[in-house]
C-alpha positions as CSV (number, residue, x, y, z in Angstrom):
1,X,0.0,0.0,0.0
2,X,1.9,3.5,-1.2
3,X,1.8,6.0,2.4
4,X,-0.4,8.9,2.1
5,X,1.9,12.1,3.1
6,X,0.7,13.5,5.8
7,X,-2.2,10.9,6.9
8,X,-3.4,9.1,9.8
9,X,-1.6,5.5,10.5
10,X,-2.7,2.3,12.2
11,X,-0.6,-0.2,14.0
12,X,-1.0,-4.1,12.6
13,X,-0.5,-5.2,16.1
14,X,-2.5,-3.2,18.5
15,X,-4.9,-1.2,16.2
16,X,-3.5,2.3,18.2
17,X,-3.5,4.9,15.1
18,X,-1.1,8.2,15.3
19,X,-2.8,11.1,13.2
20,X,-0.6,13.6,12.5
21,X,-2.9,16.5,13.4
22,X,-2.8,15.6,17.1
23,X,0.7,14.1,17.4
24,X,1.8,12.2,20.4
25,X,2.6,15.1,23.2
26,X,2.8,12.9,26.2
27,X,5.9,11.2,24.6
28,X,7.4,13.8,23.3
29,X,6.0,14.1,19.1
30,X,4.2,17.8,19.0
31,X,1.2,17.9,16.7
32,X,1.9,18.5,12.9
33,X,4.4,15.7,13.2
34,X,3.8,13.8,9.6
35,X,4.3,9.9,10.2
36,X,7.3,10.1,7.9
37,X,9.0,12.7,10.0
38,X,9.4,10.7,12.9
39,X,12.2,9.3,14.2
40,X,12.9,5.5,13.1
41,X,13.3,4.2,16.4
42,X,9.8,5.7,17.0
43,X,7.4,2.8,18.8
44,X,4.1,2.5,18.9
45,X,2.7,4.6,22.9
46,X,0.3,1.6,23.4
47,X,2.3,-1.9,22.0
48,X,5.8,-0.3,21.7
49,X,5.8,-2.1,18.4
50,X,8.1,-0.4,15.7
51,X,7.4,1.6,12.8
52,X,7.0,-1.0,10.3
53,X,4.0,-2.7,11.8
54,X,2.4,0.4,10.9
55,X,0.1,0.9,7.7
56,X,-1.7,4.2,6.3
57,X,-5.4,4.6,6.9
């Protein structure tokens, strides 16, 4: 599936989805923070699964 700049993503494992518009302030990501633009040792706040378990939604 290609990424969709700038859209919301959803974790395979745990379902948790980040959307850029609110970002993740309680661990540190301010809102506007595009998927893309996060670090890649980023884990999911809810499974601490990686990046790549992630898919656009």
């Amino acid at each position: 599936m290609k990424p969709v700049e700038g859209g919301k993503y959803k974790c395979a494992k745990c379902s948790y989805v980040y959307d850029p518009e609110r970002g993740e302030p309680k661990h540190g990501t301010e809102p506007g923070t595009k998927f893309k633009d996060l670090p890649d040792n980023w884990r999911c706040p809810r499974c601490r699964k990686g990046k790549d378990l992630f898919r656009p939604v």
